[in-house]
Backbone as CSV, one residue per row, in Angstrom:
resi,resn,N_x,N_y,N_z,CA_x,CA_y,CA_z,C_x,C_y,C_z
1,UNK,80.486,157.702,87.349,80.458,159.126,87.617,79.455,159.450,88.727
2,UNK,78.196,158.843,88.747,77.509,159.522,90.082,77.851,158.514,91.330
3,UNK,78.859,157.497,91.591,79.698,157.798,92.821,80.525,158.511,92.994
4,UNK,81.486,158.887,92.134,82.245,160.502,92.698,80.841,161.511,92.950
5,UNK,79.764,162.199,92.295,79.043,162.787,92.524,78.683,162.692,93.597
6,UNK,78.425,161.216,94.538,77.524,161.256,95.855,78.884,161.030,96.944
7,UNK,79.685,160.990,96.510,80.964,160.773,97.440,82.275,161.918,97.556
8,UNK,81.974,162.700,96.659,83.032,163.677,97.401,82.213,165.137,97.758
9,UNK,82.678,165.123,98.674,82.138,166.288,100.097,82.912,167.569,99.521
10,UNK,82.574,168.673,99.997,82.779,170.031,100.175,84.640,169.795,101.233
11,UNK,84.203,168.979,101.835,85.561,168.588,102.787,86.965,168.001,102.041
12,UNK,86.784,167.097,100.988,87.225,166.413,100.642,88.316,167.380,99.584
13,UNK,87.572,168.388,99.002,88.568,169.869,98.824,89.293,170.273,99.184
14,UNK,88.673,170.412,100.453,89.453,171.347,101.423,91.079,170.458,101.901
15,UNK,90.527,169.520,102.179,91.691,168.545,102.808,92.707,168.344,101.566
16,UNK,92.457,168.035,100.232,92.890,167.990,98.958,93.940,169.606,99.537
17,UNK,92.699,170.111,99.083,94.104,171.930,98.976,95.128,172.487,100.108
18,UNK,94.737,171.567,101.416,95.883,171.285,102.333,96.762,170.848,102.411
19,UNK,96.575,169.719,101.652,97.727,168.765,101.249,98.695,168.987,99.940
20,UNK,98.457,169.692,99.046,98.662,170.427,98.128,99.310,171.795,98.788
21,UNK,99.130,172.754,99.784,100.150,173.519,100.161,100.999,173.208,100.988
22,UNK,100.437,171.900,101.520,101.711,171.171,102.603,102.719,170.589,101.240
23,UNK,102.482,170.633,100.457,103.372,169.529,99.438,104.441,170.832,99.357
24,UNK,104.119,172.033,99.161,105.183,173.413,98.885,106.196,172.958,99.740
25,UNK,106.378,172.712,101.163,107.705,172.726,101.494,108.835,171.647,101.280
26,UNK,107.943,170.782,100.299,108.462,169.870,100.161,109.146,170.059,98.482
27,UNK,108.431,171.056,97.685,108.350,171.214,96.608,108.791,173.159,96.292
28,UNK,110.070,173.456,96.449,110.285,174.796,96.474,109.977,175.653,95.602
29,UNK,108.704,175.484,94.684,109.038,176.026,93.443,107.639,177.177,93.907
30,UNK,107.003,177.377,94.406,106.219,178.388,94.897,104.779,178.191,93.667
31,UNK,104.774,176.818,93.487,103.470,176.612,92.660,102.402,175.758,92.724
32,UNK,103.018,174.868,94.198,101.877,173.962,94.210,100.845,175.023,95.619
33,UNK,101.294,175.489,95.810,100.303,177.097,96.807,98.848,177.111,95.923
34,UNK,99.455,177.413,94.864,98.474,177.895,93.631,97.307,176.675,93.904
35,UNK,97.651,175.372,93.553,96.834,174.154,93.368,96.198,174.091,94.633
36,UNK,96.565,174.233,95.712,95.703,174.205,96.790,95.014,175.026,97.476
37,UNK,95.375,176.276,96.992,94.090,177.451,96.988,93.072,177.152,96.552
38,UNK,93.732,176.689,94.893,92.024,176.554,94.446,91.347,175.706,94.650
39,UNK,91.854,174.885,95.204,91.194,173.322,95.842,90.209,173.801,96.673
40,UNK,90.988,174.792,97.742,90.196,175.300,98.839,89.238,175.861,98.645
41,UNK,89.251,176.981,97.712,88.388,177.734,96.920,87.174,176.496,96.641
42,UNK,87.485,175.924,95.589,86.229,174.316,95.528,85.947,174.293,96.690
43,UNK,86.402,173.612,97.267,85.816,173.073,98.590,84.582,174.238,99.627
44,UNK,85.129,175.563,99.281,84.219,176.244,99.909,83.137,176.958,99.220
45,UNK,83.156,177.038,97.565,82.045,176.869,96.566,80.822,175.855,97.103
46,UNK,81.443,174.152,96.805,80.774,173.334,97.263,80.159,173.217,98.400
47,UNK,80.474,174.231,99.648,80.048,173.941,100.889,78.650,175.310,100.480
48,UNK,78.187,175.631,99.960,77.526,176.353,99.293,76.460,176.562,97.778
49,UNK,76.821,175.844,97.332,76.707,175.397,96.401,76.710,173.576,95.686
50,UNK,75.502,173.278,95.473,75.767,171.893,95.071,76.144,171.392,93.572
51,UNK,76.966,171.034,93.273,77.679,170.672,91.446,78.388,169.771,91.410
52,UNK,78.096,169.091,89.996,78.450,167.759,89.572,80.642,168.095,89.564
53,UNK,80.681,166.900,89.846,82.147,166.707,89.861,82.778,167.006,89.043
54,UNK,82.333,167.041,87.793,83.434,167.342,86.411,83.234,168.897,86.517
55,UNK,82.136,169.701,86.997,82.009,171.204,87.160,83.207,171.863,87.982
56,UNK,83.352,171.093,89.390,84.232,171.190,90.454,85.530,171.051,89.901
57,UNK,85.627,170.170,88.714,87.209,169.896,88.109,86.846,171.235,87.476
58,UNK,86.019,171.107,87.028,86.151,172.759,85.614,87.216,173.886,86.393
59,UNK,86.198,173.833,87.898,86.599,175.481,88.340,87.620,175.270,88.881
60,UNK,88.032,174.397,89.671,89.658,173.795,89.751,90.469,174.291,89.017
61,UNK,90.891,173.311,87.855,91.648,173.982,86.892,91.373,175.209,86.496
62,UNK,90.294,176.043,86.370,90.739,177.408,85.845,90.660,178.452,86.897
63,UNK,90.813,178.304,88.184,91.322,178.720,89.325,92.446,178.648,89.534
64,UNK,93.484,177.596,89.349,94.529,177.129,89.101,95.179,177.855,88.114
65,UNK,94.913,178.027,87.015,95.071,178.529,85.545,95.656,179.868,86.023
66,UNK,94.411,180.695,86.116,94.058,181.979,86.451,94.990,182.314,87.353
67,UNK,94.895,181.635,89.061,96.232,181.860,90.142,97.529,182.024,89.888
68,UNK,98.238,180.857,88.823,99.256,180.893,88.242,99.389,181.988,87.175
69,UNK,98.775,182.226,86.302,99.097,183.520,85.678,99.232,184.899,86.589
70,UNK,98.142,184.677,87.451,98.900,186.004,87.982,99.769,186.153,88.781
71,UNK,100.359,184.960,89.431,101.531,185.060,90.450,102.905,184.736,89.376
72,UNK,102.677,184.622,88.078,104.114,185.175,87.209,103.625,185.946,86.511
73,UNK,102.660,186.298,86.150,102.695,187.737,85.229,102.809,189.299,85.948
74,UNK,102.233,189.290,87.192,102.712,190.540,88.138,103.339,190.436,89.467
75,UNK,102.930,189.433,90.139,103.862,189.122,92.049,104.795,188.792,91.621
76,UNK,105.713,187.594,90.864,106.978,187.101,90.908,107.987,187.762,90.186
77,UNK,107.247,188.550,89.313,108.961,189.630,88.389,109.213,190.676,89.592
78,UNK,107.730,191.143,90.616,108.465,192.067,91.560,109.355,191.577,92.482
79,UNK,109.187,189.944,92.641,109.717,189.933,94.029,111.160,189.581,93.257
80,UNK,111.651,189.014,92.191,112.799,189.002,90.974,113.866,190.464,91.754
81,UNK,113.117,191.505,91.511,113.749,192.857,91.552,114.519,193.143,93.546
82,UNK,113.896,192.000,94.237,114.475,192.357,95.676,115.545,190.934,96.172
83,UNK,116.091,190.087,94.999,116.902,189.477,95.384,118.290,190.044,95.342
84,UNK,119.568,188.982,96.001,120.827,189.568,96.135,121.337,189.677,94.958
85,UNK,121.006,189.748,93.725,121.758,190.273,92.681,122.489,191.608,92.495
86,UNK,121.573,192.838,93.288,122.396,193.918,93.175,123.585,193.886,94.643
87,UNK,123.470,192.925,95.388,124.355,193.191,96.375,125.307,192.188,96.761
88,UNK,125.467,191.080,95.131,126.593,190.194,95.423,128.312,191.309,94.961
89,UNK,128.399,192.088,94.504,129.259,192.925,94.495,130.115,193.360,95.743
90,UNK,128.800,193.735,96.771,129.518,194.274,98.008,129.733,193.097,98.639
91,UNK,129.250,191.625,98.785,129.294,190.448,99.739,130.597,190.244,99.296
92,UNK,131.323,190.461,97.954,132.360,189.754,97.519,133.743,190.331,97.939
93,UNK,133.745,191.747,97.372,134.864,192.473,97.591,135.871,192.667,99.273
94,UNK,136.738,192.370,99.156,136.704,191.923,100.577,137.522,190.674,101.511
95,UNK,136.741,189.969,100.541,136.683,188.168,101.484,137.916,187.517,100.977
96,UNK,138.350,186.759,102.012,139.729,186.247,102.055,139.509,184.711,101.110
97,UNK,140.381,184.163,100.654,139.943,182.513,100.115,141.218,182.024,99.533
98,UNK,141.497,180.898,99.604,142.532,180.051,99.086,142.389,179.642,97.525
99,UNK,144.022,179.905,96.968,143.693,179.097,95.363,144.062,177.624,95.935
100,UNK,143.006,177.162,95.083,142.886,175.726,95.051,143.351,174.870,93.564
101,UNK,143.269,176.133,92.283,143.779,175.585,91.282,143.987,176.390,90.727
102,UNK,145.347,176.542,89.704,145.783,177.699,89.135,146.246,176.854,87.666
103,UNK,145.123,177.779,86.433,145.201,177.850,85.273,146.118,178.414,84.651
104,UNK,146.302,178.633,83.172,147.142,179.325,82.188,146.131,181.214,82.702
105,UNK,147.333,182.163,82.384,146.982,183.551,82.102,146.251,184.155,83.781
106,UNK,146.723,183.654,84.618,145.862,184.350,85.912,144.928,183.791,86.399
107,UNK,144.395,182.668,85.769,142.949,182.341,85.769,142.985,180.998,86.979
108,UNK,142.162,181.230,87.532,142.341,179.336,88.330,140.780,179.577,88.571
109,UNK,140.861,178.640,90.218,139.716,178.391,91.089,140.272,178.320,92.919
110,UNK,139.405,179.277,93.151,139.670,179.650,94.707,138.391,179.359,95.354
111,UNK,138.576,178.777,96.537,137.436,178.226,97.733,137.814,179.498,98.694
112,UNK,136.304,179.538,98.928,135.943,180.734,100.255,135.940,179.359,101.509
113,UNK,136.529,180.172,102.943,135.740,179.158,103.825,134.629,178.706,104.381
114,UNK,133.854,180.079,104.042,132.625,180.344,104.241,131.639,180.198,102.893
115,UNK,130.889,179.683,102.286,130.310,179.918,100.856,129.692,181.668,100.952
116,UNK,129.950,181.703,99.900,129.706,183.288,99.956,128.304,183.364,98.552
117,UNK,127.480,183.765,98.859,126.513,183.645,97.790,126.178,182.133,97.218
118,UNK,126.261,181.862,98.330,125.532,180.042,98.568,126.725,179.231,97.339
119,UNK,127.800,179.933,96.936,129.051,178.807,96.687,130.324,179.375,97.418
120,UNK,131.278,178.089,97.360,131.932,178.475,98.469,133.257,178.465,97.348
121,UNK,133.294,177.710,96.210,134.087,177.722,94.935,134.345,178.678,93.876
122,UNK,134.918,179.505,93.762,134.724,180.549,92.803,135.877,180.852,91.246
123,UNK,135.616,180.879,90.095,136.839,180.847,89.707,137.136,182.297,89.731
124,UNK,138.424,182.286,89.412,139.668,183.948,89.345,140.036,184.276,87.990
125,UNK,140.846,185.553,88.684,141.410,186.422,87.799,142.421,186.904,88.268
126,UNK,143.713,186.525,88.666,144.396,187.490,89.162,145.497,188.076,88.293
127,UNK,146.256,189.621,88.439,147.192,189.937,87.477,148.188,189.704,87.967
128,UNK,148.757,189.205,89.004,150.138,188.728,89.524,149.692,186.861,89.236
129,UNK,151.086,186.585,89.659,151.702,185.327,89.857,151.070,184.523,91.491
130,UNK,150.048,183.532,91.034,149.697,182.867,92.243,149.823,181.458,92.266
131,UNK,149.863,180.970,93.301,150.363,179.396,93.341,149.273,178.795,94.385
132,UNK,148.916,177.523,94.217,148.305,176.834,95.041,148.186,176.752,96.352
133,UNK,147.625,177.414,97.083,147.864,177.262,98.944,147.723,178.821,99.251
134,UNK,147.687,179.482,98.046,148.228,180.884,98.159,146.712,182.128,99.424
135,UNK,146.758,182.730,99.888,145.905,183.503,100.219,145.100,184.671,98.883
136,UNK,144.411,184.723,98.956,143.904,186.038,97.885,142.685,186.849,98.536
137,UNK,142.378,187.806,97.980,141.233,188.910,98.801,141.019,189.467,97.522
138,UNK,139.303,189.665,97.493,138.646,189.469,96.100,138.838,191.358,96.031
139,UNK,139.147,192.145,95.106,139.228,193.448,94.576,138.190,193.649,93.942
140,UNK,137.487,193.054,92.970,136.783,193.279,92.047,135.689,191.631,91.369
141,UNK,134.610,192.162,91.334,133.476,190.961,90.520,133.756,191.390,88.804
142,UNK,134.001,190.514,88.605,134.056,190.273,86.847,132.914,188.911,86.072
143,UNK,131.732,189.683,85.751,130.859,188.630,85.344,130.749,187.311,86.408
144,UNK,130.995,185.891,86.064,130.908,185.106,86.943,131.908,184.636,87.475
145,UNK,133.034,185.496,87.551,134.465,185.540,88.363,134.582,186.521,89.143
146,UNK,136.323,186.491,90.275,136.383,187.254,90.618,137.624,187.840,90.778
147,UNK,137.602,188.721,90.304,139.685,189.569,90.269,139.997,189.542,91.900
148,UNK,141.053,188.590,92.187,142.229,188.732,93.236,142.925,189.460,93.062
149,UNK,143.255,189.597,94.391,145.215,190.292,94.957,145.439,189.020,95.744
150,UNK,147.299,189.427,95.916,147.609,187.989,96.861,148.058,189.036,98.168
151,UNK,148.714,189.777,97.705,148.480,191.341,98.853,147.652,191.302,100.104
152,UNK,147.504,191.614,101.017,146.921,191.598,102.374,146.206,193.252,101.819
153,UNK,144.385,192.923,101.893,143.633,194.054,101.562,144.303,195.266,102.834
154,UNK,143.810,196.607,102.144,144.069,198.038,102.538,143.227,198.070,103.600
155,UNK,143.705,198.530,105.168,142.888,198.773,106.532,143.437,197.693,106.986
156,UNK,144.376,196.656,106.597,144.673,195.597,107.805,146.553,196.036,108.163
């Protein structure tokens, strides 16, 4: 224990909590940010302050602790409220796509050419008679489907 004590620097933090927010783009989950703040945070305690290594772990982890609670207990439910959930409705209605497989009762699976809401596969609903190869244009979102026509949409 007192070679970690005489061997890690105020620097040795810092570079730690760099590498730790460089790891985020590698790691999409918006939590290793957290770990290398507080690294940084250490590192610039220590450049100020002199304390034994297991102290530096103390405030680490409950810097860490602390960061993470508050980036899901108040920042991340707001930023929840500004994704495309209220506006996959309007992306959908509209868009042209091929059945690719047709089930019992209306029901199949139609490909967009474009992915539309980052899939490009969607299953259906349609109330007419559709066949494989067929064209469709989405009318309506139904939960995690979407009601076709085989009809050429209204304005063309």
């Amino acid at each position: 224990m007192d070679w970690l004590n005489t061997h890690i620097a105020y620097w040795h933090w810092l570079v730690f909590g760099l590498l730790l927010v460089i790891t985020e783009i590698f790691v999409p989950s918006f939590v290793m940010i957290w770990f290398g703040a507080s690294a940084v945070a250490v590192g610039l305690i220590l450049a100020v302050i002199e304390m034994p290594v297991s102290v530096q772990l103390l405030i680490w982890a409950a810097l860490s602790v602390f960061d993470l609670f508050i980036w899901f207990k108040f920042v991340h439910p707001k930023m929840k409220d500004r994704s495309l959930s209220g506006m996959s409705r309007e992306q959908l209605i509209g868009q042209e796509g091929m059945v690719i497989k047709v089930g019992q009762d209306g029901h199949g699976t139609m490909r967009f050419p474009v992915p539309v809401l980052g899939n490009d596969e969607w299953s259906f609903i349609c109330r007419g008679m559709v066949s494989v190869g067929d064209k469709v244009y989405v009318e309506e979102l139904s939960g995690n489907s979407v009601i076709v026509k085989v009809q050429q949409p209204r304005g063309e």
